[in-house]
C-alpha positions, 0 to 999 in steps of 0.5 A: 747646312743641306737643309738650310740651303733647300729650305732657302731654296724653296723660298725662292720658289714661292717668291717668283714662281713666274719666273720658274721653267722647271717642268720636273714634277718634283720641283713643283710637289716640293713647293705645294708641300712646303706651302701645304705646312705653311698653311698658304692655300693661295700660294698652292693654288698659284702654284698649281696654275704653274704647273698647269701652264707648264704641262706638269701633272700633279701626284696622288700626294699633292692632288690632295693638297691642292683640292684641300686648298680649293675647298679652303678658298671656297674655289669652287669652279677650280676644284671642279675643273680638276675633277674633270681634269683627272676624270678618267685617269689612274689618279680617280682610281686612287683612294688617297685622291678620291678621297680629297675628291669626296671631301671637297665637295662636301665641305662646298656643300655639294653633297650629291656630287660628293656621293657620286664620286663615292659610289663611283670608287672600287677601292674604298677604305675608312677614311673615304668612308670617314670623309663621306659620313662627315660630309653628310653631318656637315651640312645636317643630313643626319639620317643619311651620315646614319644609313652610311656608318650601317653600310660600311658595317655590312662590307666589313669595314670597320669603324674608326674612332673617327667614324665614332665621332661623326656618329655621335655628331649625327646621332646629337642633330637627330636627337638619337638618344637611343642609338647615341647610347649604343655608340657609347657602349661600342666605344667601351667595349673596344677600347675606344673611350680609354684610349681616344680623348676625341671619342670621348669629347664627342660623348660629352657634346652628346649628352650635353645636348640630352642628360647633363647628370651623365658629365660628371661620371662620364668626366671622372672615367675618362682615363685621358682628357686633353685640354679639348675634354676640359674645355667641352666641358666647361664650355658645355657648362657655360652654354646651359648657363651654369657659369659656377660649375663652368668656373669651378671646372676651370678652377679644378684646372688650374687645382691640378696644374692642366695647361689651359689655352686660349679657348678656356681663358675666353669662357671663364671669362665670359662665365665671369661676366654671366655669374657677376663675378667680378672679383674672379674676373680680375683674378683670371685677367691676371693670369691672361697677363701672367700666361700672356694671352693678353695679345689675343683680342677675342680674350680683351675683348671679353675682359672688356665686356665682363668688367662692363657687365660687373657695373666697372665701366672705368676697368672696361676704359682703361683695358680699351685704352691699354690696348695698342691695335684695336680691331672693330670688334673692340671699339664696338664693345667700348661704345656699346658699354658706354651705351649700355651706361647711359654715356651717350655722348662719350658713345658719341665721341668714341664713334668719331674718334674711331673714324679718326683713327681710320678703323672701318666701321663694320655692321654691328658698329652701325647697329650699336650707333642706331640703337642710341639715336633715341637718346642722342640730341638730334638722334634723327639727323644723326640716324639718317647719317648712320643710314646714308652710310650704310647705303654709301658703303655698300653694305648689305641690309640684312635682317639684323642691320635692317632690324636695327633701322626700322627699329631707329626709325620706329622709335622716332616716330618716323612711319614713313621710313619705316615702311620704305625700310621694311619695303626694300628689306631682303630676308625679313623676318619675324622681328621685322614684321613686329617692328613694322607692326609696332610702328604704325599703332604707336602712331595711331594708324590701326587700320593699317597695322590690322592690314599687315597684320592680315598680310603676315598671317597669309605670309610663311611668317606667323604671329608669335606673342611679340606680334600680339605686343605690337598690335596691342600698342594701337590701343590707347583709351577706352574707344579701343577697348572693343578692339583690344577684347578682339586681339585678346580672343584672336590670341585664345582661339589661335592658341599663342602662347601668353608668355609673362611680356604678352600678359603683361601688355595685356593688362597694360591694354584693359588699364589704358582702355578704361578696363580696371577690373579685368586688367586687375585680374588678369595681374591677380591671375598670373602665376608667375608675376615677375618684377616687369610684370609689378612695374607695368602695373605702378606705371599703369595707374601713374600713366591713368592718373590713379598715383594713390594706387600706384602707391599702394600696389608698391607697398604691397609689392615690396613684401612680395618683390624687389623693386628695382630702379625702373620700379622706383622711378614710376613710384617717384612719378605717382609721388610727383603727382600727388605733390607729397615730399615726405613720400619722396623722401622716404623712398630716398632713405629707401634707395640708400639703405638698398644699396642704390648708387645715383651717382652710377644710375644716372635714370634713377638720379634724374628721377629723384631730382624731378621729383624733388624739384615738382615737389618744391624742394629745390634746395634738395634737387640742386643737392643731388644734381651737384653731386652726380659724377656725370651728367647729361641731357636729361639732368639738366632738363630736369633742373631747367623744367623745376626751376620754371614751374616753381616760378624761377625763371631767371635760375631756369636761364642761368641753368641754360646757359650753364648747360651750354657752356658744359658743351650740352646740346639742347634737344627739343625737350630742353627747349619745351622747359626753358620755354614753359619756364619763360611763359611762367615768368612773363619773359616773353620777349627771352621766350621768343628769342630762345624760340628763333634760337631753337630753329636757327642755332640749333636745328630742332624742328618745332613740335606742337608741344613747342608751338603750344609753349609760345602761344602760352607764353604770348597769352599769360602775357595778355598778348591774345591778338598775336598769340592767335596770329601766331597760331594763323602762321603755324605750319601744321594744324594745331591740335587741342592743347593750343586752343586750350592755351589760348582759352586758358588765358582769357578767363585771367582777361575776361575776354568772352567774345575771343573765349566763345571763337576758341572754343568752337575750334575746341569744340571740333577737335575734342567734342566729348572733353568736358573739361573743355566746356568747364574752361569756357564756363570759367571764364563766362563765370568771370565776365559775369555772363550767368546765363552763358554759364547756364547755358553751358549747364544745359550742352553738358546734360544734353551731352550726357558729359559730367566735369570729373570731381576734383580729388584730393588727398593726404597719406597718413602712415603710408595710406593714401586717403582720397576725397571727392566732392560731395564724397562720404565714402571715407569710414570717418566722413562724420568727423571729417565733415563736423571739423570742415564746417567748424573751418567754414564758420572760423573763416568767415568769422575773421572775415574771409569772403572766397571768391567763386566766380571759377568754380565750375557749379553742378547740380549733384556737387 
């Protein structure tokens, strides 16, 4: 009964402590005590103010707590003021209140102040030696936390299993194998590795650091391990990435009937997610229910992400939706998993509902959402809204946030917000520099990525091999060839190290600059050719249109590699260049066979669909397309775009309509397809509709490729006068493929004299494109003007400029066959020329007169 009514009583204490006039410094120590075992530091600290109002002196039993409590709050000036309060009073000469002193300012990161107050003590026992050492650990003054641990020896103090323990600590951050092998032996001969479990954690956190072959025999001669041990061990494990031994620990745990806590049940969870193990995941997320850690949202959290790691998007759903009090952290990995799936739009709309639901967005929300704007239908406007609520909110643009920004900013292609970023960043660092890099070569501004590069060599921060990257994306045909070969030889006379990305984009460098040979070697050279390395090359020769190599450094790769979807989809593309169904098809009966789900791998899915469709297989790409579980943006762009190149324009708008009432928002691509497919139909008077539409209904602004379409569109339908007056009302300039458009379209017209005023605006922008110059003729050819046509024989020469020769080609057993005009280069060109010439002869002989009035003659053809 008396201890119930004192308890009470100091309830009413700590409740209105301004109502309090007691001056008796029991009163008061009794409060910050029972606040002390409350764990209430604040409630201390107003307490203490009290007593400092009333004139009532703390003892050298609550003295402690109350600096204990100022270190807590971080009250940094607080602490310091009660230090000069006690200066010079019995208190400093205290132990027990020196003691708090030292500690105190080492745990504010005031070491120097700390060692002062040390010194200055006559009575110094352990534990003030403890709280020193542990102080200069804290804040990485190994050395320092070393000379003291020897000092204490020579004034005859001896060392506790606390010192120990500090000891391994500095000996870990100082890298002292030797010495920390000493402590271990000191610690056997006195008996303090049997006795103190804590000593001997401290050694398994040491040799995880130097030796992992000593855990083992370290583990099994511990007489008493506690459930730290276990977990320092399965923790060290998981941090080195043996996830199987982390969980065959924890196993042996539950083997032996160990009481496990919430800390253990986070890392096999988490080595669950590492390992791919999601049979054991869904054991041990029974046994969080069974032993009731389900109330721990670190623990959902990391149920949450192992079952998104092990591809059950669904299980990660229905745990996120089972849980009643989601924290930020949790509704963070929801959207990143759906972003990670590619479920952008569902990413989307949990990001609003979030909003909804009041939950504050925090700084990794931010980053997650700035990751997919790429992805996202109006990804730049919704950018700019994550921007603008970063700078409304007050949030603090760190190296990670601004990262995430210049990296939005780069993948849209918008340099000039880059660089204000990259501006007004505080703290950047290495991955700022290589994004502010990458931005500017991807947009072709060279000379000034060459100029920061310059800044950053002058700068602390020196180019690793990633800056290397970056630089290297400024090359992108064979007039950076020079360039690139300089970047290559800054990286050998500079010694940066050519890790597997650096030789990767190295090769990818010489590919696009026209550089075969060596961009071979250097893929034949690697000694370690990963699967990003295979992939970089397939989507090299696709990208240089040389789809017969890609193909044959697939079949080559498939012996020696597993190809995965990303190698799949850039095979996929080489078959669409080479228009060849029954490789396409193989590759599908591939992909199943391997285990390839396209219902889950919606990329991988769309690809197919592309595939089929640019191969005129319709029927198969409809097939697969009604079978996706999901969908998004891309899948029906792929279905719009194969409807309008096979000449289906009336389906192409059909599947637009569709799209939109399945609550798709078209994007600026969805509008390039239903265009084209517009302008190969001839609706032109729907294309111009869709094209006001775009602009007004859905707020995409019109690149050129989209100005590119309605020229196209108004010429194939021999609308020449207004196609041109359209180009005259443009808001940018337009570039080559415009003018290419509207030449294009006067061959099928015979209009020369409109022909030859095109092409002098051609002529300007690409004045070494002999292809160019091969339309002009065609369609001179066609007006029957000879002598223009010579003419133009004549600038080809003077030029020096030759019309690549068509090639086609046919795969027979997985062997891709290539012929050229004029070409014998084939082991069975004798037979292949007798059977061409018995088809010539066939062919006039029924009467068949070819009409050549489009080819393009050379003299060597």
């Amino acid at each position: 009964m008396g201890m119930t009514t004192a308890s009470m009583g100091l309830q009413r204490l700590s409740l209105s402590p301004t109502k309090i006039q007691i001056k008796d410094p029991k009163h008061w120590n009794s409060v910050i005590k029972h606040q002390a075992n409350l764990k209430n530091d604040q409630a201390i600290l107003s307490a203490y103010t009290q007593m400092e109002s009333l004139g009532v002196l703390p003892n050298n039993t609550t003295l402690p707590l109350v600096l204990k409590a100022c270190a807590a709050q971080n009250a940094v000036e607080r602490g310091k003021s009660i230090h000069r309060s006690i200066q010079g009073t019995d208190l400093m000469d205290d132990v027990r209140v020196g003691t708090a002193v030292v500690d105190f300012y080492c745990k504010c990161g005031f070491v120097e102040d700390a060692r002062c107050v040390f010194d200055a003590m006559s009575d110094r026992d352990v534990v003030l030696w403890n709280a020193m050492v542990y102080g200069y650990v804290g804040w990485g003054c190994y050395e320092e936390a070393m000379l003291l641990v020897r000092e204490m020896g020579r004034e005859n103090l001896r060392p506790n299993s606390r010192t120990m323990v500090a000891l391994l600590l500095a000996c870990e951050g100082a890298s002292e194998l030797r010495l920390g092998r000493g402590v271990h032996g000191y610690c056997l001969r006195n008996g303090m590795f049997d006795s103190n479990p804590h000593v001997a954690t401290a050694l398994i956190g040491f040799y995880l650091r130097f030796d992992m072959r000593v855990l083992p025999l370290l583990f099994d001669l511990m007489v008493v391990r506690n459930i730290v041990s276990w977990n320092a061990m399965i923790s060290g494990y998981y941090d080195v990435g043996d996830y199987f031994k982390a969980l065959e620990l924890f196993v042996q745990m539950l083997v032996d009937e160990v009481k496990f806590d919430c800390v253990t049940m986070l890392v096999a969870v988490q080595a669950c997610a590492e390992l791919g193990s999601l049979k054991l995941g869904k054991q041990i997320h029974q046994l969080a229910i069974k032993f009731e850690f389900v109330e721990d949202l670190y623990i959902l959290n990391a149920l949450l992400n192992m079952y998104s790691n092990n591809g059950s998007l669904e299980s990660s759903h229905q745990l996120f939706e089972s849980v009643p009090n989601r924290d930020a952290p949790l509704w963070n990995s929801m959207i990143s998993a759906y972003a990670a799936f590619g479920c952008h739009e569902e990413a989307m709309d949990l990001f609003i509902r979030m909003q909804s639901e009041g939950v504050k967005k925090d700084e990794r929300t931010v980053v997650i959402m700035l990751s997919m704007c790429e992805e996202l239908a109006s990804g730049l406007l919704k950018g700019k809204s994550l921007h603008a609520h970063v700078i409304k909110s007050g949030m603090r643009i760190d190296a990670s946030l601004g990262n995430a920004l210049l990296s939005m900013y780069t993948e849209l292609n918008c340099v000039e917000s880059v660089q204000k970023i990259f501006d007004r960043m505080k703290g950047v660092d290495i991955i700022s520099w290589n994004t502010m890099i990458l931005a500017l070569a991807r947009n072709t501004l060279r000379a000034q990525a060459c100029e920061l590069f310059e800044r950053m060599r002058e700068s602390e921060i020196k180019p690793n091999s990633y800056t290397i990257i970056s630089i290297l994306a400024a090359c992108e045909d064979v007039t950076c060839l020079d360039f690139g070969r300089s970047i290559h030889g800054y990286v050998m006379k500079h010694s940066i190290e050519i890790n597997q990305p650096l030789h990767t984009a190295l090769a990818d460098m010489y590919m696009n600059c026209g550089d075969e040979a060596t961009a071979r070697d250097l893929f034949e050279g690697c000694p370690d050719r990963d699967l990003i390395s295979w992939n970089a090359m397939i989507a090299s020769y696709v990208k240089n249109n040389q789809a017969h190599k890609a193909l044959l450094l697939f079949h080559r790769m498939i012996s020696e590699a597993e190809p995965n979807s990303v190698t799949i989809i850039n095979v996929l593309s080489s078959f669409t260049h080479l228009a060849t169904l029954p490789q396409g098809q193989s590759l599908h009966a591939y992909v199943t066979r391997r285990g390839f789900s396209l219902g889950l791998d919606l990329s991988l899915a769309n690809a197919f669909i592309t595939m089929y469709a640019r191969c005129g297989s319709l029927q198969s790409a409809e097939n697969i397309f009604k079978t996706l579980p999901k969908r998004n943006i891309i899948s029906w762009n792929a279905m719009i775009a194969g409807y309008g190149m096979n000449g289906r324009g009336s389906d192409a708008m059909l599947a637009f309509s569709q799209m939109l009432e399945d609550g798709f928002r078209p994007n600026g691509v969805t509008f390039v397809s239903v265009l084209s497919a517009c302008s190969h139909s001839g609706f032109i008077e729907m294309g111009l509709q869709l094209f006001h539409s775009m602009v007004q209904d859905f707020n995409v602004t019109p690149e050129l490729v989209h100005y590119s379409c309605i020229v196209d569109l108004l010429a194939r339908g021999g609308c020449i006068d207004e196609a041109r007056e359209f180009i005259d009302s443009m808001p940018v300039e337009p570039d080559a493929s415009v003018w290419r458009a509207l030449l294009s379209s006067c061959r099928a017209y015979s209009d020369a004299k409109q022909a030859k005023t095109i092409f002098e605006k051609l002529d300007k922008l690409e004045p070494m494109n002999a292809g160019n110059y091969v339309l002009l003729s065609n369609v001179y050819a066609t007006a029957g003007l000879w002598l223009e046509v010579r003419r133009i024989r004549t600038w080809l020469k003077e030029k020096g400029l030759r019309k690549p020769p068509g090639i086609s080609w046919i795969i027979v057993k997985n062997q891709v066959h290539c012929f050229s005009a004029g070409d014998r280069s084939h082991p069975q060109s004798d037979k292949i020329y007798a059977k061409l010439s018995i088809l010539l002869s066939s062919m006039r002989e029924t009467g068949y007169d070819p009409d050549l009035r489009w080819v393009f003659h050379e003299e060597d053809d």
